[in-house]
C-alpha positions in Angstrom: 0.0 0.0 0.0 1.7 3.3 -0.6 1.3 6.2 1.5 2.7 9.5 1.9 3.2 9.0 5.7 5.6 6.1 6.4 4.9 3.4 9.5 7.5 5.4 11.8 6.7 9.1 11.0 2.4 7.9 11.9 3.5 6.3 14.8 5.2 9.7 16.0 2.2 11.7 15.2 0.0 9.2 17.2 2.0 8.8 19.9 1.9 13.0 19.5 -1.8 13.3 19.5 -2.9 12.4 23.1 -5.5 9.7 22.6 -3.1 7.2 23.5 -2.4 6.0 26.9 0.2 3.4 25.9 2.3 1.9 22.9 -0.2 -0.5 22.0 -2.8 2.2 21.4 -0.2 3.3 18.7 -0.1 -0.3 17.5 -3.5 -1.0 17.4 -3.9 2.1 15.5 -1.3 2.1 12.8 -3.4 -1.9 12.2 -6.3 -0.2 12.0 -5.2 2.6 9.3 -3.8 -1.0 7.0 -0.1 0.0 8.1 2.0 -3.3 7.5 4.9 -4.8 9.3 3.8 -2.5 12.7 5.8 -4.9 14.9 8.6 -4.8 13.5 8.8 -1.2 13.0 8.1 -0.2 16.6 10.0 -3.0 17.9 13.4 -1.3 18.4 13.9 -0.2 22.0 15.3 3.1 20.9 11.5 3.7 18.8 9.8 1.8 22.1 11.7 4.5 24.2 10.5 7.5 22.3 7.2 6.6 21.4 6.3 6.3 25.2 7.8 9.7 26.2 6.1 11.0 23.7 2.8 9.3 24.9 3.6 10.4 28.3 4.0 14.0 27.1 1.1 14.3 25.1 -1.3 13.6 28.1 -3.1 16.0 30.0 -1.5 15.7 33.5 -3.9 14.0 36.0 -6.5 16.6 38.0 -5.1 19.6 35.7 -8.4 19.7 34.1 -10.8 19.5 36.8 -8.4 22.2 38.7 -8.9 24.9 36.1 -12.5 24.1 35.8 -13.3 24.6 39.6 -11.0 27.1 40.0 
């Protein structure tokens, strides 16, 4: 299938988009969009490494929200 995003570069911008809570919410996704060879793309522990800080990152930070709106 060709695409102009490659595996790695739509794993980045789902790790980067804050719906995930771990890496295999960026698996399952990257499945879901007919990506091929997911596992071994992400299974580098450099990539594994990355992808999760990047996870981490793009969450909101736990009681943030309900602080602001009470506040």
């Amino acid at each position: 299938m060709s695409r102009s995003t490659n595996t790695i570069e739509r794993a980045y911008q789902i790790a980067k988009s804050g719906r995930c809570v771990e890496l295999k919410d960026v698996r399952r996704q990257l499945i879901q969009e007919g990506y091929e060879g997911v596992e071994a793309h992400l299974s580098g522990s450099s990539i594994k490494r990355e992808l999760q800080a990047l996870i981490k990152a793009a969450r909101p930070v736990a009681g943030t929200a309900t602080a602001a709106t009470t506040g």
